[in-house]
C-alpha positions, 0 to 999 in steps of 0.5 A: 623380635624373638631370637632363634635358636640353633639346635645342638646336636644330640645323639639317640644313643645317649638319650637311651643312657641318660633316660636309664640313669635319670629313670634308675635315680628317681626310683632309687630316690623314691625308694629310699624316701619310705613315702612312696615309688611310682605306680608302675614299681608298686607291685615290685616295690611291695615283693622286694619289702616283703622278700627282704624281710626274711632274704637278701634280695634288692630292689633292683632284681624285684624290678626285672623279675616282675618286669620279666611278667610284663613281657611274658604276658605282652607275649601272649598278646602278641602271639609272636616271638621276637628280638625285640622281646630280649632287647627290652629285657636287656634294658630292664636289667640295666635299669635294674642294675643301675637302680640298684647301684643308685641305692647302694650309693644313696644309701651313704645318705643319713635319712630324715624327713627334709631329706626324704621330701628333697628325694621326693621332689627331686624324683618328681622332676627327674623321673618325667625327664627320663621318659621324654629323652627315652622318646628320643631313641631308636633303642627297645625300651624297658619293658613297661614301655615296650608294652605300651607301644606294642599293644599301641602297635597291634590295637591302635589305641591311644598311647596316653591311654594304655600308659594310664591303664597299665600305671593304674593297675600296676597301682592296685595291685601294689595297693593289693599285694601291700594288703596282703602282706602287711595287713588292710590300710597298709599302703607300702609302696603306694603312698603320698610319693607316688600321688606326688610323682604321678601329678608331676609325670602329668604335668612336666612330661610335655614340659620336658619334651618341648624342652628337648625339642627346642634346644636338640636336634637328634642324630643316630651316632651307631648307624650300624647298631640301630638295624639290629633294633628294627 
């Protein structure tokens, strides 16, 4: 007879925090392994290479200036201003602040390329983790996510679909931005990482949720914060 199970409980709050910190680690882990972000970072990942060469920028502010475009252009097809828009951004800069801590510490870290396959794995797991405890919140997520679910809001199209397409040409234009900056057949940012990363996100991601789901039950701690998100 199988044994059943009593859920713990589990609070959206800190889903919201550890989808943040688990997300934020595995893009600092792929950063710092030189093989590779995922697809949906390639375009900042390849800004933040070519501005670092000549300024101090990090990492974490390419990601949320970028993101800030993923935003404007969602704006212009939505048409309509919302609270919600700040809400996502405000995420974005605390993912960003904390990838940025997250290099700063791995940075501490002697490099060698065992080190850098062990970042690679380790991210390919962790990085799935995050995006099924985020499914978990009533919190505005960061702003690639955000897009996915408001274009999914106004044209009813498969998530899953939206995800693939909006990953796939933030992928090409990593690839294109990488070309462009550092010569045809330079693949920075889009790498052997990224395909890693990116079969793991298709193959842990349900995994992880049916994870979550059989040993949590979730419950809002702040009942009075969440109406500020709807």
């Amino acid at each position: 007879m199988k044994e059943i199970r009593e859920k713990k409980l589990a609070y959206t709050e800190y889903a919201y925090f550890f989808g943040i910190f688990f997300l934020s680690l595995s893009s600092a882990l792929l950063a710092k392994s030189g093989m590779g972000v995922s697809l949906a970072s390639a375009p900042a990942y390849v800004l933040w290479v070519k501005a670092s060469l000549t300024q101090n920028v990090s990492f974490g502010t390419a990601e949320y200036t970028f993101q800030a475009f993923v935003l404007i252009t969602l704006f212009a097809i939505r048409g309509r201003p919302k609270k919600a828009y700040l809400f996502s951004f405000a995420s974005t800069l605390i993912y960003a602040f904390t990838l940025d801590a997250m290099m700063t510490l791995l940075g501490f870290i002697p490099l060698n390329m065992y080190v850098r396959i062990v970042y690679v794995i380790i991210a390919s797991v962790i990085g799935p983790l995050s995006i099924a405890l985020m499914s978990h919140t009533y919190i505005t997520p960061y702003s690639y996510t955000f897009f996915i679910d408001e274009v999914n809001d106004k044209f009813n199209v498969d998530s899953k679909a939206i995800f693939w397409a909006l990953y796939s040409l933030s992928g090409l234009i990593g690839v294109g931005l990488s070309f462009y900056f550092f010569g045809p057949g330079r693949f920075i940012g889009a790498s052997v990482g990224s395909l890693v990363y990116t079969l793991a996100s298709i193959f842990l991601l349900r995994p992880w949720e049916k994870f979550i789901e059989k040993r949590f039950k979730f419950r809002d701690k702040y009942k009075q914060l969440k109406r500020h998100f709807k």
